[in-house]
N, C-alpha and C positions, 0 to 999 in steps of 0.2 A: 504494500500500500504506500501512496507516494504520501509526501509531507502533506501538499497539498486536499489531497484525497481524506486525510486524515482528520484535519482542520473543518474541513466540511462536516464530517462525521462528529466531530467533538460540538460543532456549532448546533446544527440540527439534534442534536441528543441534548441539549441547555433548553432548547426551544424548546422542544416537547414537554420535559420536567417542568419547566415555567408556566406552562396552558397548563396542564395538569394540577399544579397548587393554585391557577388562581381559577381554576374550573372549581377545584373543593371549598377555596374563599365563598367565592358565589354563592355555591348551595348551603355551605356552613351560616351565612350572613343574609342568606333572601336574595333574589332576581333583581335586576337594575331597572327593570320596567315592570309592569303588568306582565303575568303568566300568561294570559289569556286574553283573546280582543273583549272589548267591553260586550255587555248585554244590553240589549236595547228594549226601554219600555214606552208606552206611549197613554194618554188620554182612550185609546180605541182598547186596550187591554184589560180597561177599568171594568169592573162587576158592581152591582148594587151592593152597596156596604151590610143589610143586615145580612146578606150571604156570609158574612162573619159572626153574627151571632147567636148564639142557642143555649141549649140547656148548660153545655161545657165549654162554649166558647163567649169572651167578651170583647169590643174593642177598645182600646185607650189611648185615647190622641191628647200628644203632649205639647205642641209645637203648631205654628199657622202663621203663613205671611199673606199678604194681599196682593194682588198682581191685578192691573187696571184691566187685561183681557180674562183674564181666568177667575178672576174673584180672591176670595180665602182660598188658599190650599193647606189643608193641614197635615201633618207627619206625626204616626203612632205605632202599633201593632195592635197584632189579632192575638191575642190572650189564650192558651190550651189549659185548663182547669179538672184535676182528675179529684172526686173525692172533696175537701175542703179545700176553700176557695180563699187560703192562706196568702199562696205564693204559685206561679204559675208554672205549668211542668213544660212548655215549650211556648215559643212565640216565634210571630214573623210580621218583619214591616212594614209599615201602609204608607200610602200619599194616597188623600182621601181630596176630592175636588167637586162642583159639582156641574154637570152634564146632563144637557135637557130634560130639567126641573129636578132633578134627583142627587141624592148623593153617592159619586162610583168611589170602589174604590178601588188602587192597584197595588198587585199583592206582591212584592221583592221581592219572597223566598226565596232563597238561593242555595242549591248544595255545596258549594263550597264554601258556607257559612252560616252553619245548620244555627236556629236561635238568636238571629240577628236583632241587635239592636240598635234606635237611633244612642250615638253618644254627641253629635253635632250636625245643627241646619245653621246654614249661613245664608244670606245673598249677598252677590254682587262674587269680583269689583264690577263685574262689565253689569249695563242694565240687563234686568231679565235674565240676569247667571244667578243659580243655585249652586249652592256646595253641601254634601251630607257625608257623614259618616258612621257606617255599623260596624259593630263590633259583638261579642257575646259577654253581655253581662249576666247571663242567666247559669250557664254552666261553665264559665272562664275556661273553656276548652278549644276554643276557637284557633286555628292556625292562620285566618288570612285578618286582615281589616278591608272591607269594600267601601268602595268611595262611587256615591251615587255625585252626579252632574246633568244641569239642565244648561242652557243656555237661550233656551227658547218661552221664558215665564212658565216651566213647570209644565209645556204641553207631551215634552219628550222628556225621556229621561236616558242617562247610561251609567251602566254599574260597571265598575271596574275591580279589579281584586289588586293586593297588594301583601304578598306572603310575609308574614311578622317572624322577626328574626333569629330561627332556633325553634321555629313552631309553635312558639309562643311569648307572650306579655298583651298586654293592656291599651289599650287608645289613651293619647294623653293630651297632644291637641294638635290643631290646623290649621296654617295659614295660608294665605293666596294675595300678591299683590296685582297692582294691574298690568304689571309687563309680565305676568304670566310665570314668574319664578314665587315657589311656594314651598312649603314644608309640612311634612307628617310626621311625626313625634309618638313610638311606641316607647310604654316602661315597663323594663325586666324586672321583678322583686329578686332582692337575693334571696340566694339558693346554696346550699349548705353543699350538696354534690357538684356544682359549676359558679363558684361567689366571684368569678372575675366575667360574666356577663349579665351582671348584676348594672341599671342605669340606662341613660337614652336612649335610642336609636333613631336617629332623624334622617329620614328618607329628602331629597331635595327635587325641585321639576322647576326647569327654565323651559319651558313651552305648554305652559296653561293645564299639567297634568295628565299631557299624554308619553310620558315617558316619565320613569322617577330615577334616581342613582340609589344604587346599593345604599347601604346608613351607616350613618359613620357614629360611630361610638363612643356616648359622652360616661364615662362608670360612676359609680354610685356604691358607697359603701356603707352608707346609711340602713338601719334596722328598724324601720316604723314601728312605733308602739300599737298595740291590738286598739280595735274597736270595741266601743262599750254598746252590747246589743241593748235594743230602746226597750225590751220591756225587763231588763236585768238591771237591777239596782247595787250596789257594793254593799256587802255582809256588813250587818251592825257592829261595831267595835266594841270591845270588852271595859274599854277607858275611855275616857275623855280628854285627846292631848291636852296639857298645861301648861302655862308660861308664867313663870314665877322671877321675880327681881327684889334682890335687898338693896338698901340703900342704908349706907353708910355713913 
């Protein structure tokens, strides 16, 4: 093998090892874009909203903006209730509008984001743009965040996916300016088996969110204190602390 021949050989064998670690970056860290092309919904997909409701089904709309063509459009979900009607055993969410004299609604369910819920509706910057985002608050199991977008006052819609980094964390927030550069913002909790991907992950988009960049990684080694559940009160105390002072 000549010198030359060899040099090639050593060149082309760097390349390949190089695609290959940052091919496992990629998938270790989440896709730089959407997985998938978006979903397209529209006003004509809408169904009569009490088709959402029944002996086990409820809807709850949290959310409504006004739009001079469309009217109120409001953003909720459709409530699945087994048994006591505590806490809800699945949901999926709505954009409820209304359509020759009636209330439709259109249903997001999505598989690849079983128990979706709204965590943010925004408008703007541009007139007549909507921005939303689900997430699974119900069973924190969720692997992607979808990013619903209008641009037409709410008459169309499109859902995009955006895989959360490691299969999992949290919606934490989202912004969008109006040249089209915006940010998505997932949080890792630490984690006892992986404490060094514990912290932000902020996805970035310079073209209005049709492409995002991998996340680049803000860490967090912060421990939040538990939550005090609302109908849990703290154990009565045995004493009553005291504060006592001599004065001399």
């Amino acid at each position: 093998m000549t010198h030359w021949t060899r040099r090639r050989a050593v060149v082309l064998f760097t390349v390949i090892i190089l695609g290959c670690a940052a091919a496992t970056h990629r998938r270790t860290t989440g896709p730089s874009s959407q997985s998938a092309a978006p979903r397209r919904f529209t006003l004509a997909d809408a169904v009569p909203i009490e088709r959402f409701r029944d002996e086990t089904h409820e809807v709850d709309l949290r959310n409504v903006m006004s739009f001079a063509k469309a009217g109120d459009v409001y953003f909720g979900s459709a409530d699945t209730y087994e048994g006591e009607r505590d806490s809800a055993s699945a949901t999926s969410p709505l954009i409820v509008a209304a359509s020759k004299g009636a209330w439709m609604a259109i249903d997001l369910h999505d598989p690849r984001l079983p128990n979706a819920e709204w965590q943010f509706v925004a408008s703007g910057p541009a007139d007549g743009e909507v921005w939303g985002v689900l997430d699974d608050s119900l069973t924190h199991t969720g692997r992607n965040i979808l990013l619903v977008h209008s641009t037409d006052a709410a008459v169309t819609w499109n859902v995009s996916v955006i895989n959360k980094p490691f299969d999992t964390g949290e919606y934490d927030s989202f912004a969008m300016d109006k040249s089209g550069r915006g940010r998505l913002t997932i949080y890792l909790t630490p984690a006892k088996k992986h404490p060094g991907r514990a912290g932000f992950y902020h996805f970035h988009t310079a073209d209005g969110g049709k492409t995002w960049s991998s996340p680049d990684h803000e860490s967090d080694s912060l421990n939040p204190a538990d939550d005090v559940p609302t109908d849990e009160d703290p154990p009565p105390l045995k004493s009553t602390p005291m504060q006592s002072a001599s004065l001399k």
